[in-house]
PLY file of the C-alpha trace (Angstrom):
ply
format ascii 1.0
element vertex 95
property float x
property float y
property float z
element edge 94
property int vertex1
property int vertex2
end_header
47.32 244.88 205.95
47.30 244.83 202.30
49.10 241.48 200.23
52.30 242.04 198.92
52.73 242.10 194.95
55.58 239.87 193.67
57.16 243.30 192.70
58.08 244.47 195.77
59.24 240.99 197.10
61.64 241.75 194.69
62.58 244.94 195.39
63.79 243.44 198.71
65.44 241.19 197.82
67.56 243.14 195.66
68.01 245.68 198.48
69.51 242.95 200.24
71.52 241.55 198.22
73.16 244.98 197.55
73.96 245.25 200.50
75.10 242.09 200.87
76.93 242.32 198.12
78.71 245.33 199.54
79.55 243.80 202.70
81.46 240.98 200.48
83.54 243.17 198.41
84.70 245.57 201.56
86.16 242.72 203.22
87.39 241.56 200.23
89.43 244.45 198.83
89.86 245.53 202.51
88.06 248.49 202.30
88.39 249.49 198.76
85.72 251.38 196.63
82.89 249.66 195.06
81.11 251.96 191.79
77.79 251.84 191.41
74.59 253.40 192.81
72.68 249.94 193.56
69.16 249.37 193.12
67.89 252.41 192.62
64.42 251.90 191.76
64.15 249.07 194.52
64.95 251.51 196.95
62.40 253.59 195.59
59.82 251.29 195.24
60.05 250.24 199.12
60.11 253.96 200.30
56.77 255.07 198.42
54.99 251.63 200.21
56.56 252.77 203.74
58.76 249.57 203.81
61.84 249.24 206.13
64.31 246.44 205.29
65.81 246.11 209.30
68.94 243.43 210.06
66.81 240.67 210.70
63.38 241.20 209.47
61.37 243.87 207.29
58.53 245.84 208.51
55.84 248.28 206.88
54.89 251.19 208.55
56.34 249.68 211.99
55.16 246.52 211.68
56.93 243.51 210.36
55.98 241.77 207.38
58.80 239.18 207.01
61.83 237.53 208.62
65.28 237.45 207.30
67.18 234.08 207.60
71.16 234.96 207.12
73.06 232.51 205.93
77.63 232.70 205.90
80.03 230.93 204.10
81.58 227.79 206.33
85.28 228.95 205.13
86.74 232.33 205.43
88.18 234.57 202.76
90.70 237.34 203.64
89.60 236.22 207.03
85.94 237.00 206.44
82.74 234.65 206.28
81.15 235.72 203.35
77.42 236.05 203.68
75.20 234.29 201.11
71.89 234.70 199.42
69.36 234.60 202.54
65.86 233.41 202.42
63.06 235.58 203.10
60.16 234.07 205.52
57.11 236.32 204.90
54.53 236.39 207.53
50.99 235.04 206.90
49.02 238.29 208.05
51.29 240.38 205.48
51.08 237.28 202.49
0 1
1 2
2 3
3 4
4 5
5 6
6 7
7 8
8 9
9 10
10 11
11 12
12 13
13 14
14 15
15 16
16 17
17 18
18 19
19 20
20 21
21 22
22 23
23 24
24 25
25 26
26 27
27 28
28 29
29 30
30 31
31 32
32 33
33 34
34 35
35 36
36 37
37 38
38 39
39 40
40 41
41 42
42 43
43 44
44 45
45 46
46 47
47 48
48 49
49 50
50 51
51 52
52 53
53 54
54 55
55 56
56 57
57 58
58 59
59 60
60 61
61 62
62 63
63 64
64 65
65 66
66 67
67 68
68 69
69 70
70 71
71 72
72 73
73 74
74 75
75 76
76 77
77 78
78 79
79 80
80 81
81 82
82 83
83 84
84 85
85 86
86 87
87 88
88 89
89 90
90 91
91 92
92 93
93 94
């Protein structure tokens, strides 16, 4: 399996952090609208290498590559843990 570039550790991080992000303000608003398209080119950038960004870990082409570590707020807000910026755990056959 080829190395990934520091590009497209990146560009998953920033995929997951949208949606992060977009978890955070839905329960904060309580379901109100959030504008923007996100990180478009991320999203592009992982589709053209075949990689999947999954709840817990990230794969390419079905296998994975790295493990996600989630990490929520210890007090709620509008009765909501908010999540926070997780760390990433890449695996030493995909590094």
């Amino acid at each position: 399996m080829a190395t990934i570039s520091k590009e497209l550790k990146k560009a998953v991080m920033d995929v997951i952090m949208d949606g992060i992000k977009r978890t955070n303000y839905h329960n904060d608003t309580f379901g109100g609208r959030m504008n923007g398209w996100g990180p478009v080119q991320a999203t592009r950038m992982l589709h053209e290498n075949k990689i999947r960004v999954k709840d817990n870990y990230v794969e390419q082409d079905g296998k994975p590559i790295a493990k996600i570590h989630r990490r929520y707020s210890q007090r709620r807000v509008h009765l909501c843990y908010r999540e926070l910026k997780p760390t990433i755990e890449w695996l030493e056959e995909a590094a």
